[in-house]
C-alpha positions in Angstrom: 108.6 27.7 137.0 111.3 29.4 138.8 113.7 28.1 137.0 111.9 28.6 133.5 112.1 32.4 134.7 115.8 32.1 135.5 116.4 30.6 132.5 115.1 33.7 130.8 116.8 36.0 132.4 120.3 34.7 131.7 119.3 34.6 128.2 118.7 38.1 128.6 121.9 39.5 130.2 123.1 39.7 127.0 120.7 42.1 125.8 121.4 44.7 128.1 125.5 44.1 127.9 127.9 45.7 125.9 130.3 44.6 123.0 132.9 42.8 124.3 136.8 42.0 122.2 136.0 44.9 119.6 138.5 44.8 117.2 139.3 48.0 115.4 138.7 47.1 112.0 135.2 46.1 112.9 135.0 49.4 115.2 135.6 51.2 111.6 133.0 48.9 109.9 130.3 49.8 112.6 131.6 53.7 112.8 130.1 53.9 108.7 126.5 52.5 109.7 126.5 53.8 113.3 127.1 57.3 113.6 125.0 59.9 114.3 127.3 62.7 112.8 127.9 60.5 109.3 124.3 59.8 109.0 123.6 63.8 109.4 126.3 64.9 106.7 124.6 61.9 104.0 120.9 63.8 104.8 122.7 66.9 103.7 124.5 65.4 100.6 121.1 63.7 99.4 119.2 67.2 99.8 122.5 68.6 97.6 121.5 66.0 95.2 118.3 66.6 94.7 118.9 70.6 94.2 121.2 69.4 91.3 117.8 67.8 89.8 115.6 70.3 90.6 117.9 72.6 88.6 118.1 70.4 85.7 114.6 69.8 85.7 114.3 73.4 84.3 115.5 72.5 80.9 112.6 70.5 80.3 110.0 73.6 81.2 106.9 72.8 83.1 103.5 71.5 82.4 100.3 72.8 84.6 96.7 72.3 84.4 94.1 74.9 85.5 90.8 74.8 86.1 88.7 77.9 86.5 85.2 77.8 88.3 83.1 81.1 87.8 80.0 83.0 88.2 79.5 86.8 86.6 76.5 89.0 85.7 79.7 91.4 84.7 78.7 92.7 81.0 82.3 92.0 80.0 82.7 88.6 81.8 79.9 86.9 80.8 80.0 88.2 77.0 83.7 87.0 77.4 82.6 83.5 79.1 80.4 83.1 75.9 82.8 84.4 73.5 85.4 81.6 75.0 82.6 78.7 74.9 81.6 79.4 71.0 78.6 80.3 72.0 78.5 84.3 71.4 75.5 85.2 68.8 74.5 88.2 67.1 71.6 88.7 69.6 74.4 88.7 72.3 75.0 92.3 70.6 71.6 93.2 70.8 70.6 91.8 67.2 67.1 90.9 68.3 66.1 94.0 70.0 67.6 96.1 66.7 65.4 94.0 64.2 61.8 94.5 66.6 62.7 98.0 66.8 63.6 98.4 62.6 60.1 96.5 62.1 58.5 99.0 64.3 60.1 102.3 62.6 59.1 100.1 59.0 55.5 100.4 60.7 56.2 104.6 61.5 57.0 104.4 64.6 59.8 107.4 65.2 60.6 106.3 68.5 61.7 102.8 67.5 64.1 104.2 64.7 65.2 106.3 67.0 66.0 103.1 69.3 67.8 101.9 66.6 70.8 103.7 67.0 70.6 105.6 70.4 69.0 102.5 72.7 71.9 100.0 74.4 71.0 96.9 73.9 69.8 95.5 77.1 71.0 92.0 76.9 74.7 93.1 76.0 74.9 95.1 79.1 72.6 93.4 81.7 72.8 89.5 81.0 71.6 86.9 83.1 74.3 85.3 85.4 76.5 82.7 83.8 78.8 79.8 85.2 82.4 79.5 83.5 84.4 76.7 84.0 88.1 76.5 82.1 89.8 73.4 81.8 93.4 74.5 80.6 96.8 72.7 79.8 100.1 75.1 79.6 103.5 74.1 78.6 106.3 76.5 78.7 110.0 76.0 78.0 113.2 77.7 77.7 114.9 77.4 74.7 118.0 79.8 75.1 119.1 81.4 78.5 122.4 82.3 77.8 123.7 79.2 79.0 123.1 80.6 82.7 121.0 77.0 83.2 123.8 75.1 82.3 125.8 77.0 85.0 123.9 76.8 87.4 123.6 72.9 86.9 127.3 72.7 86.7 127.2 74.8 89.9 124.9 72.7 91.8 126.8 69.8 90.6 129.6 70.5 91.9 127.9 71.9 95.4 126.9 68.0 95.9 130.2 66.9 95.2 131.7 69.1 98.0 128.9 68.0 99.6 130.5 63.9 99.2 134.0 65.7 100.3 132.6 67.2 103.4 130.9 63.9 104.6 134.7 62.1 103.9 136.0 64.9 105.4 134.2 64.4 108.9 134.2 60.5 108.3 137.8 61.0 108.5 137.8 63.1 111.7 135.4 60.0 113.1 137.5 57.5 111.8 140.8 59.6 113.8 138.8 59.9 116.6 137.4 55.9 116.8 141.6 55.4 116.6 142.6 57.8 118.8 140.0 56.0 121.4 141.3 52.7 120.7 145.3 53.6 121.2 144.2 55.7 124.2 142.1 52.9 126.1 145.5 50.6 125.3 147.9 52.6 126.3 146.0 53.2 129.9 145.6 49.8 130.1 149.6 49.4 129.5 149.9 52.0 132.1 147.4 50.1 134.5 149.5 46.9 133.9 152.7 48.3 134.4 151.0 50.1 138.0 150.1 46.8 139.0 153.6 45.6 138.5 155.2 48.1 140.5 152.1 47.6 143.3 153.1 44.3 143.6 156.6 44.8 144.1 155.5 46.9 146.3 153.4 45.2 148.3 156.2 41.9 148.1 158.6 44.5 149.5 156.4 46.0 152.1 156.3 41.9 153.2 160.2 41.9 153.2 160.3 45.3 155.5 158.0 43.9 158.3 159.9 40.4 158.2 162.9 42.4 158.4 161.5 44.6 161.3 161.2 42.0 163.2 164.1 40.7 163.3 165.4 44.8 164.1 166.9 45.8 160.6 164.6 48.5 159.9 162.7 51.0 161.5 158.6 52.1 161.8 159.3 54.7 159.4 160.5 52.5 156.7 156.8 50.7 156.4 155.1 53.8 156.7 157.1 55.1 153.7 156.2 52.3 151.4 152.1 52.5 152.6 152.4 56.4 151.5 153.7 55.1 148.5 151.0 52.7 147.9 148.5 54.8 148.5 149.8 57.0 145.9 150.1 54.0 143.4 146.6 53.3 144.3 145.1 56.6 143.7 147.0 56.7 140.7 145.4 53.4 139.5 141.8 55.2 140.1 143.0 57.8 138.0 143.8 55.5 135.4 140.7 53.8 135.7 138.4 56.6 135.7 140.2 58.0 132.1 139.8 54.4 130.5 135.9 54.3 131.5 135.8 57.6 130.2 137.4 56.7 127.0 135.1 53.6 126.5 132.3 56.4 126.7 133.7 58.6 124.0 133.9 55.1 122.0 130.3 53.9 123.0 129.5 57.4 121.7 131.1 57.5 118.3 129.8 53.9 117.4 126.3 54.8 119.4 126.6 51.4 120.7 127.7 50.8 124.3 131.6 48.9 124.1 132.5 47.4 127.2 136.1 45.9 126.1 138.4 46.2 122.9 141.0 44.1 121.3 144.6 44.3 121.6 146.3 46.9 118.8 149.9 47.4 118.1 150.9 50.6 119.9 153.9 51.0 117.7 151.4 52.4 114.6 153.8 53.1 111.1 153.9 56.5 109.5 152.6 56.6 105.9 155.2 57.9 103.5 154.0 61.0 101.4 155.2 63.1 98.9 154.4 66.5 97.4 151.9 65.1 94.7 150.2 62.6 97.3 149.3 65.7 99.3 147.6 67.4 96.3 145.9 64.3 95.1 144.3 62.8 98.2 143.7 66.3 100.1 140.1 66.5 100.8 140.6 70.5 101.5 142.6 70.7 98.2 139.6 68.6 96.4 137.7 71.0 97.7 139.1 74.2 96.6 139.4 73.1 93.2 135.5 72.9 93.2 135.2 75.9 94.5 137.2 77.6 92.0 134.7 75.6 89.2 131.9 76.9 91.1 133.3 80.7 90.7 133.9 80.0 87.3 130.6 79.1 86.6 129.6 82.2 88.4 130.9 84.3 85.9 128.9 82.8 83.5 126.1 83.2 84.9 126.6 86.7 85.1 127.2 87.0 81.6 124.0 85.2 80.4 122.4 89.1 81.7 123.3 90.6 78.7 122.2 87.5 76.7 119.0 87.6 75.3 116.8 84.5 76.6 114.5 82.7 74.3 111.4 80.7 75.6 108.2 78.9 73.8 104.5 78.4 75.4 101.8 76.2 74.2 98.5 76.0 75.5 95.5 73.7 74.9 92.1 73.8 77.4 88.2 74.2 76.5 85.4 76.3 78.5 81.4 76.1 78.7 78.8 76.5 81.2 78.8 73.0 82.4 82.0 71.4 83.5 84.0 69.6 80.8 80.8 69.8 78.2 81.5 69.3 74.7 85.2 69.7 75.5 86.1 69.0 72.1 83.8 71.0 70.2 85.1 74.1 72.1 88.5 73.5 72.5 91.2 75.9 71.5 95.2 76.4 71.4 97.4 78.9 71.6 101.1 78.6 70.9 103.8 80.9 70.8 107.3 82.3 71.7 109.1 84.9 73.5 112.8 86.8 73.4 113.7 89.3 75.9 116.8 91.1 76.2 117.6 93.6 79.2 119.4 96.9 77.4 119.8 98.7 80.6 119.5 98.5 84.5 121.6 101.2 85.4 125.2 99.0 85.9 124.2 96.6 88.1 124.6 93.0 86.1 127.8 94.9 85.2 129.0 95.3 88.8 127.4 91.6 89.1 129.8 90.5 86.8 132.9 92.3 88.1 132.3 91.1 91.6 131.7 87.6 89.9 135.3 87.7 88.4 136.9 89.2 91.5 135.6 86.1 93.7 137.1 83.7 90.8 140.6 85.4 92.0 140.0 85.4 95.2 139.3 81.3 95.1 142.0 80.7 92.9 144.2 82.7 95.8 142.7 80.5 98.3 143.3 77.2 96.4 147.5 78.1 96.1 147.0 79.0 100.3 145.5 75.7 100.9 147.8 73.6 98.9 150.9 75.4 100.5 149.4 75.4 104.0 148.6 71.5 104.1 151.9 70.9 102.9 153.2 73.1 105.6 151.1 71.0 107.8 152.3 67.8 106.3 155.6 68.5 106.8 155.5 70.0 110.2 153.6 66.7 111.0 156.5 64.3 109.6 159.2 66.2 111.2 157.4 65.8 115.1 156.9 62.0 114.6 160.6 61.8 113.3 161.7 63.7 116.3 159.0 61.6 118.3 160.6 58.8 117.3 164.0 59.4 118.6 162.1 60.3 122.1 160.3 57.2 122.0 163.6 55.2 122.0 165.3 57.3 124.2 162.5 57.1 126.5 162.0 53.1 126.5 166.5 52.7 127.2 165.8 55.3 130.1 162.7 52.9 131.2 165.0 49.8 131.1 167.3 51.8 132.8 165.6 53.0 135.8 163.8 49.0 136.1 167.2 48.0 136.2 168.5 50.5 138.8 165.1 49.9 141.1 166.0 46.3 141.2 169.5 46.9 142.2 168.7 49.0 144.9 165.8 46.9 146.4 168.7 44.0 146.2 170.7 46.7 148.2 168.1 48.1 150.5 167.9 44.2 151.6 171.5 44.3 152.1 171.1 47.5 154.1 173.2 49.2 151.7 170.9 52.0 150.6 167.9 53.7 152.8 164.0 53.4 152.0 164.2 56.7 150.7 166.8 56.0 147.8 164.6 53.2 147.0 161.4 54.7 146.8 163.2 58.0 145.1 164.8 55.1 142.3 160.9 53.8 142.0 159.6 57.7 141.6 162.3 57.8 138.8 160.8 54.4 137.4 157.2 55.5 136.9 158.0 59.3 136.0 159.8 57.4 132.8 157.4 55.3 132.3 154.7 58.1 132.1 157.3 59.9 130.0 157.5 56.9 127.8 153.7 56.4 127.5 153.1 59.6 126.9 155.7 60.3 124.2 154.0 56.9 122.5 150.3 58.6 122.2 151.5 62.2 121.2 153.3 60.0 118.4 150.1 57.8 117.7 148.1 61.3 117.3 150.7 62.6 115.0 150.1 59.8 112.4 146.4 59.3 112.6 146.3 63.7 111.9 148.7 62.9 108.9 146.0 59.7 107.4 143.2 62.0 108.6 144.8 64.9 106.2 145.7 62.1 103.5 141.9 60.5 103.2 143.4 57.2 103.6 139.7 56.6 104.4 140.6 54.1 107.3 143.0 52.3 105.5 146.2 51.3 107.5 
């Protein structure tokens, strides 16, 4: 039994682990299906969607069917309710009561012929109560606005494509972000392995000072030097540490899966070449701006369809009685018909509608020739710090090979007791302050070219 349960529970680890060896191109793969942001932004561009068919919806005008249950002793209502069922009759209009009183004034009596013409009739204007019901179909459609529904659909339109841009927009930020996690987490781990190094030589030459000690060649004070120093390699190691957990959080985060280890990527990431017209093809803010001048445009016309006169068409078909849906087609009806309204005067305000309408269209097409300037500015500010981050980067890993170099050659003369503990440990200060130098120039460079693909909707692509 106990081992049945053991069993189990090793099957399970698993379960509760994270992903281990996560390559980057599958990081990318999950980022589309996993994220909480991207999953947001695709809600909003299928609610954008469905505005654009709500809108065109209108050209095919709307259908409803009423139905009307009522009750009236109302003169008015319930000669109405009769008139509408077919079933008004002269004695509804007091017919009866006028021919008993013309065959009483036939027989002499005055008072009946005066009755005749002076005496309402009572069942015209005190009837019985009577139940109503209406069962009624309308259509209406618009034949002519102006062409302000096919501006707004164009509108709307082009609403749910900016809609699409935004979402690539942010998938692009994620996908920089997911990148910038990865290069991070290698690089510290770079910087990890190279502290290890160092703590081992280290350590080997904290061995070589207390056999030498021994034998008199060095004093207390050297070994202490080199366990200060340790101890500062060591807290520096935490350090390093605690940022590479923190990064794997950040990643755990943007794939909202928990990542517990990542495979190896090529630190040394290549710069995409661009050119003028690459900028305004793939730029999603460029994209953008050109919609939003097509949106402005379509404005306009939408303000002009106010002093277009709109055109529209109704039909109607239903049937009333006393009892619900009784003899529907026997007292049917229909009505049909059309309607054209034109506004002559609202005291200037579709006018100033109009003008602010046009004024916007500048404004956008002003803020389209910024953008396109501005992300080339931003291109080519971008291009010139990872050429210049370059030539650091090279400068920086010589100067690394150089100050290895030296620290080995004074540890080979600290053993001949040719240099002090100090110089050594002064030559191994210089060692790792280049090799921080170095890592750090490596990132800032990494950075550089993800912003640039981030800018150039290269859409993951390497």
């Amino acid at each position: 039994m106990w081992r049945t349960v053991a069993m189990m529970m090793v099957g399970m680890l698993p379960l509760f682990g994270g992903l281990k060896n996560l390559s980057l191109p599958q990081a990318l793969n999950m980022l589309d299906r996993k994220n909480l942001e991207i999953k947001v932004s695709r809600f909003e561009e299928t609610m954008k969607k469905y505005d654009e068919i709500a809108v065109e919806g209108k050209n095919w005008g709307s259908a409803t069917i009423t139905l009307q249950a009522l009750r009236s002793n109302d003169a008015g209502n319930v000669f109405g309710f009769k008139l509408q069922s077919r079933e008004a009759t002269f004695g509804d209009f007091g017919a009866q009561e006028f021919m008993n009183n013309f065959g009483a004034c036939q027989g002499g009596n005055m008072q009946a012929c005066a009755d005749m013409y002076t005496k309402p009739p009572q069942n015209l204007n005190y009837p019985a109560p009577r139940n109503h019901f209406l069962t009624k179909l309308t259509y209406q459609v618009p034949i002519y606005t102006g062409g302000k529904l096919s501006a707004y659909k164009e509108i709307t339109h082009k609403l749910y494509e900016m809609s699409r841009l935004d979402t690539r927009k942010l998938r692009n930020e994620k996908i920089f972000q997911v990148k910038k996690a990865f290069y991070d987490i290698a690089l510290v781990e770079r910087y990890v392995y190279n502290l290890r190094k160092i703590r081992h030589n280290m350590v080997r030459l904290k061995q070589t000072i207390l056999a030498m000690k021994k034998e008199g060649y060095t004093k207390k004070t050297d070994v202490l030097e080199v366990e200060a120093r340790l101890a500062k390699v060591d807290s520096m190691l935490n350090q390093a540490k605690l940022n590479e957990s923190l990064a794997y959080q950040f990643l755990s985060f943007l794939l909202d899966t928990e990542v517990d280890s990542i495979r190896n990527v090529d630190l040394h990431v290549r710069a995409p070449r661009v050119s003028k017209r690459d900028i305004e093809r793939l730029s999603l803010d460029i994209q953008k701006a050109k919609m939003g001048l097509e949106v402005a445009r379509n404005a306009i016309q939408t303000e002009k369809a106010n002093f277009l006169p709109t055109v529209g068409a109704f039909a109607e078909y239903g049937s009333a009685d006393n009892t619900l849906w009784n003899d529907f087609a026997q007292k049917d009806f229909y009505t049909v018909g059309m309607q054209v309204q034109l506004n002559i005067f609202n005291g200037g305000s579709d006018k100033a509608k109009l003008e602010k309408a046009r004024v916007r269209h500048m404004k956008v097409a002003s803020q389209l020739e910024l953008a396109k300037k501005g992300i080339a500015l931003q291109v080519r500010k971008l291009q010139t710090a990872i050429k210049s981050m370059e030539f650091d980067e090279r400068s920086a890993r010589k100067q690394l090979r150089l100050a290895r170099e030296v620290y080995r050659t004074y540890e080979a003369k600290y053993k001949e007791g040719l240099a002090s503990i100090t110089d050594l440990l002064i030559k191994q200060s210089m060692e790792l302050e280049v090799l921080l130098k170095y890592l750090k120039i490596a990132n800032e460079r990494d950075t550089k070219i993800f912003q640039l693909e981030k800018i150039l909707d290269r859409g993951g692509r390497p």
